[in-house]
C-alpha positions in Angstrom: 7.2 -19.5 14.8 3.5 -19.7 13.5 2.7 -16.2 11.9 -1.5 -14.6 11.1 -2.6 -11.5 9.8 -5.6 -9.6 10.2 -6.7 -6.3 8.1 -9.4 -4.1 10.1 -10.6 -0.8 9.0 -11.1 1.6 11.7 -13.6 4.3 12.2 -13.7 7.6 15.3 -17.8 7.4 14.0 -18.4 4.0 15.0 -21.3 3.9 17.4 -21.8 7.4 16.8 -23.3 7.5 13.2 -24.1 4.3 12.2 -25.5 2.8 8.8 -28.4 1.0 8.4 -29.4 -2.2 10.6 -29.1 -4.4 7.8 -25.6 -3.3 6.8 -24.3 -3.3 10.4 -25.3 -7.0 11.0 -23.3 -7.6 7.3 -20.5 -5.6 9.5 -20.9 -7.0 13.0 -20.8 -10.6 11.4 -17.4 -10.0 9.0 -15.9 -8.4 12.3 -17.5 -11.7 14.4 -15.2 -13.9 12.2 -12.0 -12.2 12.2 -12.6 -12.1 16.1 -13.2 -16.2 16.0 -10.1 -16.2 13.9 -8.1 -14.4 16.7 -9.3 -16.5 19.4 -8.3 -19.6 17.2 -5.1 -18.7 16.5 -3.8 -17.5 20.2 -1.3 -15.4 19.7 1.7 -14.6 21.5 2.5 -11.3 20.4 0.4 -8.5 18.4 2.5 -6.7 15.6 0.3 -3.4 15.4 0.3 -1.4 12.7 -1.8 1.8 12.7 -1.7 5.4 11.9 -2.0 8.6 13.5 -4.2 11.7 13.8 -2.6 14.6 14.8 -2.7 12.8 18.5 0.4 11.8 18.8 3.0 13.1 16.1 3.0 16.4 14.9 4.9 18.5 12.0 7.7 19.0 15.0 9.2 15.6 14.4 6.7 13.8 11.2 9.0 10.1 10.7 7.4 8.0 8.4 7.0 5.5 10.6 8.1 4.5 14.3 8.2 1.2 16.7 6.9 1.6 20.3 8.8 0.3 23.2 6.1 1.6 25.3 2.7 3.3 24.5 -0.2 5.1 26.0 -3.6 5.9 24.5 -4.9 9.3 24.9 -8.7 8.4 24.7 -10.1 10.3 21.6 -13.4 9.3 20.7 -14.4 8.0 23.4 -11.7 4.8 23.3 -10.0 3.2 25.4 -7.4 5.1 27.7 -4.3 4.0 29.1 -0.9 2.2 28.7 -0.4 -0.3 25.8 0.4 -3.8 27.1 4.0 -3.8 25.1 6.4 -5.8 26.0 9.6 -4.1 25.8 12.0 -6.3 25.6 10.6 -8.1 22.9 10.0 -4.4 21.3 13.9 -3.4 21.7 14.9 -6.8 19.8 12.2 -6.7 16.9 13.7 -2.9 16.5 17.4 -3.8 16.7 16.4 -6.9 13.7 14.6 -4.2 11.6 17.5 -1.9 11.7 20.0 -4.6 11.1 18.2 -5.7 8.0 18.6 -1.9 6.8 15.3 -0.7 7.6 15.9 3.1 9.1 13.4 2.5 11.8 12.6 5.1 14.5 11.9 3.9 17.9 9.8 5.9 20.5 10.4 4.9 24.3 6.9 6.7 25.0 4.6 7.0 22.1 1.5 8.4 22.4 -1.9 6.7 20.4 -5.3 7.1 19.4 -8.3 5.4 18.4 -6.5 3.8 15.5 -4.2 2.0 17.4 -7.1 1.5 20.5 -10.3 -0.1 18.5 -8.3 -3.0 16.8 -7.1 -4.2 20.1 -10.7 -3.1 21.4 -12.6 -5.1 19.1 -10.7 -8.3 18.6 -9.2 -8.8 22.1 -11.6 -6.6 24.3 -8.9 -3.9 25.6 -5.5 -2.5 25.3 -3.9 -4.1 27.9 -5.4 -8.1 27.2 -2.2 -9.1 24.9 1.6 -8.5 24.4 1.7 -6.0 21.8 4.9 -4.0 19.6 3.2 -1.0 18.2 4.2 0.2 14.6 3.0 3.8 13.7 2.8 4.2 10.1 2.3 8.0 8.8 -0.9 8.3 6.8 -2.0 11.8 7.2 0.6 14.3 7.3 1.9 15.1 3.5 5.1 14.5 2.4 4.3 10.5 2.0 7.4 8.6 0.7 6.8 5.8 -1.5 4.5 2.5 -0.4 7.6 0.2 -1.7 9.3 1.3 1.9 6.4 0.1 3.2 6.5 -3.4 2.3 10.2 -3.6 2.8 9.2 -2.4 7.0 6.8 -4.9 6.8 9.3 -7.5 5.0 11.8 -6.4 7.9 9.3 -6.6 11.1 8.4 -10.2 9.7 11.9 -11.6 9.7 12.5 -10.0 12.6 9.9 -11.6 14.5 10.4 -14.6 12.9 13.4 -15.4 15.2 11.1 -15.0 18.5 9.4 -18.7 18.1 6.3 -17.4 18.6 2.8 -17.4 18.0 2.8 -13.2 16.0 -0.2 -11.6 15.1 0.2 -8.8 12.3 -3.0 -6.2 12.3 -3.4 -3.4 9.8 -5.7 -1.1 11.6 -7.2 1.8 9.2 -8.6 2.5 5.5 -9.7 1.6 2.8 -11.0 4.7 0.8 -11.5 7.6 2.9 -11.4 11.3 3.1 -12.4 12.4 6.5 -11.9 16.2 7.9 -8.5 15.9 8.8 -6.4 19.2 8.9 -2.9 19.6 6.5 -0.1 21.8 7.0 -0.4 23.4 3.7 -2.6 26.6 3.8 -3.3 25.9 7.3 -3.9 28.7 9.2 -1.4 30.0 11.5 -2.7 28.7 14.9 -3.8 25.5 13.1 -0.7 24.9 11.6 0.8 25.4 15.1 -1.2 23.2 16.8 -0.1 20.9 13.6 4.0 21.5 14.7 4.3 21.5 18.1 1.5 18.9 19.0 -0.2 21.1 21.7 -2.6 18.7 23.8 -6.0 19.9 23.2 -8.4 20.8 26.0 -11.2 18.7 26.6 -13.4 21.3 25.3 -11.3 21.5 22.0 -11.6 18.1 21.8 -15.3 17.9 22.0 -15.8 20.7 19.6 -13.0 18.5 17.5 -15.2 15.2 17.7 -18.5 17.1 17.1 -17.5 18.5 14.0 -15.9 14.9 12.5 -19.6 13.5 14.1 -21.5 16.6 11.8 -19.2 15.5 9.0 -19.9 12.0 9.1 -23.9 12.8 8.8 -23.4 15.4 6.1 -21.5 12.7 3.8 -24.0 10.3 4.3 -26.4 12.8 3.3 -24.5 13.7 0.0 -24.0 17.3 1.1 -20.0 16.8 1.3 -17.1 17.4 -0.7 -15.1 15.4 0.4 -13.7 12.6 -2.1 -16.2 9.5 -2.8 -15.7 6.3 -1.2 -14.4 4.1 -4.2 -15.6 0.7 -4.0 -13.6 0.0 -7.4 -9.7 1.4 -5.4 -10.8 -0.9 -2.8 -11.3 -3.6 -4.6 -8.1 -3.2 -6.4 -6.1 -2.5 -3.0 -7.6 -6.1 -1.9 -6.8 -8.1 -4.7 -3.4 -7.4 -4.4 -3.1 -8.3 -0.8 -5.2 -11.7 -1.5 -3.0 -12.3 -4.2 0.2 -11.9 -2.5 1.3 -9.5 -5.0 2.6 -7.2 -3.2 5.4 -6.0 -5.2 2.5 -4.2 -7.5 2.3 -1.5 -4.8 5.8 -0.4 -5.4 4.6 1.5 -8.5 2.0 3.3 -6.5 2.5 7.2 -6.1 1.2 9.1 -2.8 -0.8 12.0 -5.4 -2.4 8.8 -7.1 -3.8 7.1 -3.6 -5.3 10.3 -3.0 -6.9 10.7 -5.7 -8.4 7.5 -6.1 -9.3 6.9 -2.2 -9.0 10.1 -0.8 -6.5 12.1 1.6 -6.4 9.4 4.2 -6.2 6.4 1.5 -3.1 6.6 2.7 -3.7 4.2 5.7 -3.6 1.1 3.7 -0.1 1.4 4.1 -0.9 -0.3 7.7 -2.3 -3.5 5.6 0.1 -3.4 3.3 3.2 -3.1 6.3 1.0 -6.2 8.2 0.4 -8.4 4.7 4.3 -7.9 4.0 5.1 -9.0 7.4 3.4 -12.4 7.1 4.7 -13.0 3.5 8.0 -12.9 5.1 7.5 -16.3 6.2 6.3 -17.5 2.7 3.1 -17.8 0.8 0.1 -16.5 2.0 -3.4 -17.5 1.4 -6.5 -14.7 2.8 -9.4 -17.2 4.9 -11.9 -14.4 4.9 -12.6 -11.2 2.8 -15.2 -8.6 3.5 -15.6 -5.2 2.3 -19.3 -2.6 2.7 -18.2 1.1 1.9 -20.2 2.9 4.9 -20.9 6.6 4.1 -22.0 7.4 7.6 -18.6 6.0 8.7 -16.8 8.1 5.9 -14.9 4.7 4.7 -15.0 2.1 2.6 -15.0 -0.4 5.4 -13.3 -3.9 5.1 -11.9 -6.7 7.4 -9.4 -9.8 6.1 -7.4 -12.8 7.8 -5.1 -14.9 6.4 -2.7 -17.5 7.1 0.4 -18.7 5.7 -0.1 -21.5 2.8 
């Protein structure tokens, strides 16, 4: 059992509403790395965590988070489409070792994913179907958020879990840091929004065009400081990295949903993907982070970062 972890932020504006050329070779370089770092390392088996956008889980049924025994991309964004190499039989018995540690894990037999779960496998490995993968969504959008402390133990659980495989495991958090992109909530929503929000109806392409379009106008108006939408904050993410290149991991228990919003936005909430993938690898002991690189990206509406690490 040889464990690796790799943090990488994730953005639908990628491509589509890029920063300067001088900040995207910074980018493209930091992302180069982490790429060398996978190709180094070979693994076996991809532990994925990633989030959601309303593509896949809806109001209908919100869990907190949920294991894949078998996935499918829907596309958005123009990403990758398809089925999810996962391997389910190594899915079932990574789920049945999280739930016998106490962990009260959901499993879905046929999840459904977007571009948060598609461009990390995209970017490091080249496509969604390259490398065994067990897909962990991790609710960062859709309010109520319970507390990051279940987090870690998920992540705690998954990496003892997969410990007992012998095998070469890859944990990814996909998603963050600081971010507040238009992304619809229940709460005042109106009515055929918030039904959309419940039942999860699939959007038509045209829908989903007009849907893209208007995160594409956003992206250009927050670059252009005509937004107001919360502030990247260089000084959260900061803090939110230190802790995971610290291995203190524990200091996240004391961190309340309302608080991560405020400080990084409404979708801050997706470091709980690095936090589940950092907790995972500390199962296996001590931790040390190989590479660190951070560049908040207006145009991208994040604060943009990408990590490795190894255990000690």
């Amino acid at each position: 059992m040889t464990f690796a972890a790799v943090g990488l932020s994730h953005s639908p504006l990628i491509g589509k509403n890029d920063p300067a050329p001088e900040v995207l070779t910074r980018i493209d370089a930091a992302v180069d790395q982490a790429r060398a770092f996978v190709h180094e390392f070979e693994p076996e088996l991809v532990v994925l965590y990633a989030p959601d956008h309303y593509n896949g889980f809806f109001y209908k049924d919100m869990p907190p988070f949920c294991l894949a025994t078998a996935a499918t991309a829907v596309g958005d964004f123009g990403s990758q489409a398809g089925p999810l190499s996962v391997d389910r039989d190594i899915a079932d018995t990574v789920a049945e070792g999280v739930l016998d540690l106490g962990i009260d894990l959901t499993v879905s037999a046929r999840m459904t994913v977007d571009h948060g779960f598609v461009q990390p496998l995209e970017v490091l490995f080249g496509g969604i179907d390259t490398v065994p993968v067990v897909p962990v969504f991790i609710n960062g959008v859709a309010t109520p958020l319970g507390r990051v402390s279940r987090i870690r133990a998920l992540g705690d659980a998954v990496g003892q879990a997969t410990a007992r495989l012998d095998k070469r495991v890859l944990f990814i958090g996909s998603g963050g840091l600081s971010h507040d992109p238009p992304v619809p909530t229940l709460k005042g929503a109106p009515a055929r929004v918030a039904d959309a929000l419940i039942e999860g109806h699939p959007p038509t392409p045209e829908q989903r065009a007009k849907g893209e379009a208007r995160v594409l106008q956003a992206g250009r108006d927050y670059a252009a400081g005509a937004s107001t939408m919360v502030p990247i904050n260089p000084a959260w993410d900061a803090l939110v990295l230190d802790v995971l290149e610290n291995g203190t991991l524990a200091d996240v228990d004391a961190w309340t949903p309302d608080w991560m919003a405020r400080e990084g936005g409404g979708s801050a909430h997706e470091v709980r993907t690095w936090i589940a993938a950092f907790a995972s690898l500390a199962a296996a002991g001590p931790y040390e982070m190989t590479s660190r690189f951070y560049e908040p990206v207006p145009e991208w509406i994040a604060g943009f970062a990408v990590a490795t690490a190894l255990p000690r």
